[in-house]
C-alpha angles and dihedrals in degrees: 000000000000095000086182080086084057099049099059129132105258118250125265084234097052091048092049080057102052080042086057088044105052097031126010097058082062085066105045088284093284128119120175116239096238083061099044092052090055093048095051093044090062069059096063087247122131142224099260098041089051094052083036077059103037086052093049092045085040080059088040096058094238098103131043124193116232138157124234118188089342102310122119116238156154125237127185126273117241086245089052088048085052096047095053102041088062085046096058085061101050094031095048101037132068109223123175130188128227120210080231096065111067143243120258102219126207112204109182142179115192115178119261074234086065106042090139086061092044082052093050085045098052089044090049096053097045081055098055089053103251109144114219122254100175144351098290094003113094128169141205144162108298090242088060082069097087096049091039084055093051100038096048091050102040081050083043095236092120088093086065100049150069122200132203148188113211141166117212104238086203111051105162088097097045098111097044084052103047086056093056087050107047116026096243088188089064098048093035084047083057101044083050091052095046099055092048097056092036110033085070100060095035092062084044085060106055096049095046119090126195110050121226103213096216091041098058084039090059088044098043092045088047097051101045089049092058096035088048102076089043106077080046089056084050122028102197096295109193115270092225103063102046133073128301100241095046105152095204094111094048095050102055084042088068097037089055094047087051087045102060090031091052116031098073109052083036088065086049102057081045094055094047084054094050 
């Protein structure tokens, strides 16, 4: 695995999203311009690359201009509200799975006539974390049911789809198996990625005292950018079936400890920019 992919710089795009979803829905879903381009300058963004990204997410149906009291800004799109509603649950618990729980399966058929469809369907699944068993059979942690059942309907897929819950009457190859249907190197080769760059400063943290507001803002919207992609990666896959040396449980360690450190003042810098 080339974790140089991994180690990239997130984009200005996918910070202004983790910005909507922490703190402009506070606020109705909407953020001025003006305050957007601060924030993202305590990012080291500036002002062209962060209209370059509101006009790429505006095309993308996540953000609507829209004017309060005379200033120009973006709110968020109902789509986007929904979106990241279902990520706050997977993003902010810490769900793990056990073999004796289950899988939830989707089996699905789409017409030659609707291959795009067929594409949108694969690459949702994939989102939403199920690993791939066989062509039109595709399988997750049972808890990811719930949210499988809502995304595909609110994205009107469900037509296309049958889910399932099921229990393996034979578990002694499940974890030979789980590793054929996720690839475990990928999401292993991210974890990885993510501990070197944040364990760091999550140790600097703890150990400094006083907290610079737009300091801890700039931290906090950084790493939840980059964990926030990774429970997705992996969606609580059991412990016990995969390798011995699985970081899962450190990294979210790390991501946690940031998190309470960091949130607060965080709110703080955002509060002083409105």
């Amino acid at each position: 695995m080339d974790t140089a992919l991994l180690a990239r710089p997130a984009q200005p795009r996918s910070l202004i999203v983790t910005i909507y979803g922490l703190y402009a829905r506070e606020a109705g879903g909407w953020l001025s311009v003006a305050a957007l381009i601060r924030l993202m300058a305590s990012l080291a963004i500036d002002e062209p690359a962060v209209r370059s990204a509101i006009s790429r997410l505006k095309r993308r149906g996540i953000l609507v201009a829209d004017r309060i009291d005379g200033a120009a800004g973006y709110g968020l799109s109902d789509q986007a509200k929904a979106i990241l509603a279902e990520g706050d649950r997977r993003i902010f618990g810490r769900r793990v799975a056990k073999p004796e729980d289950g899988w939830v399966l989707a089996v699905f058929s789409v017409p030659e006539t609707e291959r795009t469809r067929r594409h949108t369907l694969r690459s949702r699944l994939s989102w939403l974390g199920f690993g791939n068993v066989a062509p039109g059979v595709w399988i997750a942690p049972a808890h990811i049911a719930a949210e499988a059942h809502d995304t595909l309907g609110r994205l009107d897929l469900a037509v296309y789809v049958d889910l399932f819950t099921v229990h393996a009457i034979d578990a002694s190859n499940l974890s030979r198996d789980v590793a054929r249907w996720w690839d475990l190197e990928r999401i292993e080769a991210t974890y990885a990625e993510y501990l070197r760059h944040w364990q760091p400063i999550s140790h600097a943290w703890q150990d400094r005292g006083l907290v610079d507001p737009e300091r801890a803002f700039a931290d906090y919207v950084r790493t939840l950018t980059a964990w926030r992609r990774l429970p997705y990666l992996d969606p609580g896959l059991p412990t016990a079936l995969l390798p011995s040396d699985w970081q899962a449980a450190e990294a979210a360690e790390v991501f946690f400890t940031l998190h309470d450190r960091l949130r607060a003042p965080a709110h703080e810098f955002v509060e002083s920019v409105r």
